[in-house]
N, C-alpha and C positions, 0 to 999 in steps of 0.2 A: 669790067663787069659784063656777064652774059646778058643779052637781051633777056631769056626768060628771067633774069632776077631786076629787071627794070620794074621802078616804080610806078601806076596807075593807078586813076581814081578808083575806080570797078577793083582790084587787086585788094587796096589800101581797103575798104568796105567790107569786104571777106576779111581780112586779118583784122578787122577791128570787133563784127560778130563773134568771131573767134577767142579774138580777146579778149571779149567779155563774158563768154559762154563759161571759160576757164577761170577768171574771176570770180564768179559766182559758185561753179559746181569746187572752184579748190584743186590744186594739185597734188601728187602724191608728196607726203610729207611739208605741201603750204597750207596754210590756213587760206581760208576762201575768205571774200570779203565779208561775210556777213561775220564770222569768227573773230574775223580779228577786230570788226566795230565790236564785238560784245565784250571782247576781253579788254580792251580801251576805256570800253564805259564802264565797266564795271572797278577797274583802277584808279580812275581820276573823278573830281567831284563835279566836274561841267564837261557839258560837251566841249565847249571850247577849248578848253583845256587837254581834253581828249585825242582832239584834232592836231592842234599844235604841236603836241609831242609826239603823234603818229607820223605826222610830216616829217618831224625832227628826226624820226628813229627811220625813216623812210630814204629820205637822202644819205643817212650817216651810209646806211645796209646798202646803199647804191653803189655808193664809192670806196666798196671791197672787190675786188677782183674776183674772189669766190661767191658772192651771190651769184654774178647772172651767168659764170660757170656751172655752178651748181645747178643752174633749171635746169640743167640736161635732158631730160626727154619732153620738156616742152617746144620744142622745137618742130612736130609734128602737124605741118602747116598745110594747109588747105591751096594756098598758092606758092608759087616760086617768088621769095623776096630774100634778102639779106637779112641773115638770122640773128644779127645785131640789133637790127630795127625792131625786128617782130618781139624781142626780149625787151627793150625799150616799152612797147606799146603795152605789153603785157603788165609791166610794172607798174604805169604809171595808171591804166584804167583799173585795175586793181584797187589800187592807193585813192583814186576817185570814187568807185563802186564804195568802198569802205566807210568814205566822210561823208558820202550820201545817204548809206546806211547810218552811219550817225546819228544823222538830220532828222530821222524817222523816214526817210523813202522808203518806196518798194522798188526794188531794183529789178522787177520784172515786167512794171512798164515800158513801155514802147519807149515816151515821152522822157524817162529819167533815164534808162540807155541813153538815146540822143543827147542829152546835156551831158552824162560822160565822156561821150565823143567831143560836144562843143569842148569841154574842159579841158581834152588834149592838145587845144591851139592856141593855150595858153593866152597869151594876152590878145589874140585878135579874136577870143571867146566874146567879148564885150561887142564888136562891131558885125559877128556872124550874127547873134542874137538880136541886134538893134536894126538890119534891115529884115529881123521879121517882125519887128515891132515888137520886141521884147526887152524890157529895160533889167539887167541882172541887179542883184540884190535889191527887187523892191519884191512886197505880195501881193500886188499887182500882176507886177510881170510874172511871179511862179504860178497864180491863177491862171493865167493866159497860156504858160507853160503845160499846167494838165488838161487845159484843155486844145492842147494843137493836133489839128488834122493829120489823118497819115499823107496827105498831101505837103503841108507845111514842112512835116517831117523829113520826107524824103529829101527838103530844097534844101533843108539843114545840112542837114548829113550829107551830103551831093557838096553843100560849100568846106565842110570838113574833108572831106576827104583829097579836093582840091589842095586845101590848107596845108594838111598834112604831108602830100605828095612832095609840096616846093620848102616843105619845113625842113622830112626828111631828107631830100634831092638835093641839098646845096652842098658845097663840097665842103667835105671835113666830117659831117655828120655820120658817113660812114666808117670814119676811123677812130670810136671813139674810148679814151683809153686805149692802154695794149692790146692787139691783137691775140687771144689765146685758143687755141685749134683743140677743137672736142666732134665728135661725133656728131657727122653729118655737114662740114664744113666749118669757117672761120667765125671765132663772135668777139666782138667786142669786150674787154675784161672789166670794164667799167659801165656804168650808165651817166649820161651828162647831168650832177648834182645837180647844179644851175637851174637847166631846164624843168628837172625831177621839181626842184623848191616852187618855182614860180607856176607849176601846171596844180599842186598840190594848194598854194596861195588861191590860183583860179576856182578851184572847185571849194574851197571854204566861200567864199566871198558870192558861189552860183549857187550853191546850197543852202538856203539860209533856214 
């Protein structure tokens, strides 16, 4: 791999604004997160239930080869990283932005961005939040949550994005599913279900 497509904190940070900017505003022909909580809620009788089977229908759509083909002109990235990764991130803060919007958040908070992000580290979500003194699934700790400094914030997102980098960066991560070559480079034909289930678990359980 070329150095410019090496992974960094400062990098990882920019693709995940990114990430979320595209989640929100929607791509040509995806539903944006707020679209697709409303049509969720609008088909099942509880949020939870809501949730559960978004999850459900979220990993199943992961582990087609044609979805993350398919983003094809997502791929218009603000830094040099591996275009497998960046479809990853996209999917899965998507899939977060969405069960947040569930919840009733406003996904134009500062403070519920940053828990998107937390959400993407999956199970060390729980231990990024508790050295800032935040306990997940209490409302307590979500109180404590709207009310965190943009200082707090930034120390957040600084440990995520750490997180992220050694998540991303371990070997194998980059090879995930078949390799299939579309415009602008190699992407991954798959996204890791596994992961997709457990960061999507994360964010039910941060959201409450």
């Amino acid at each position: 791999m070329e150095s410019s497509s090496q992974l960094t904190e400062s990098k990882m940070m920019q693709v995940l604004e990114w990430g979320y900017e595209k989640a929100i505003q929607g791509l040509p022909g995806m539903e944006s997160a707020e679209e697709l909580a409303k049509r969720y809620l609008e088909k099942y009788d509880t949020v939870d239930e809501a949730i559960d089977t978004f999850i459900n229908w979220q990993c199943a759509k992961c582990a087609t080869s044609g979805f993350i083909t398919g983003l094809g002109g997502l791929l218009t990235l603000p830094v040099a990283i591996p275009a497998n990764i960046s479809s990853v991130i996209f999917v899965q803060i998507r899939m977060i932005a969405t069960i947040a919007k569930m919840r009733g958040y406003n996904l134009k908070d500062d403070q519920v961005k940053t828990l998107v992000f937390v959400a993407l580290t999956g199970q060390a979500a729980t231990d990024i939040l508790k050295q800032a003194g935040i306990t997940i699934g209490s409302k307590v700790g979500m109180n404590l949550i709207k009310k965190m400094p943009m200082k707090v914030i930034y120390q957040i997102n600084k440990k995520v994005g750490f997180r992220l980098v050694t998540k991303f960066g371990q070997k194998g991560i980059i090879n995930l599913g078949k390799l299939v070559p579309i415009v602008g480079g190699v992407i991954g034909g798959t996204v890791d279900t596994v992961g997709t289930l457990t960061v999507g678990k994360t964010a039910k359980k941060l959201f409450i």
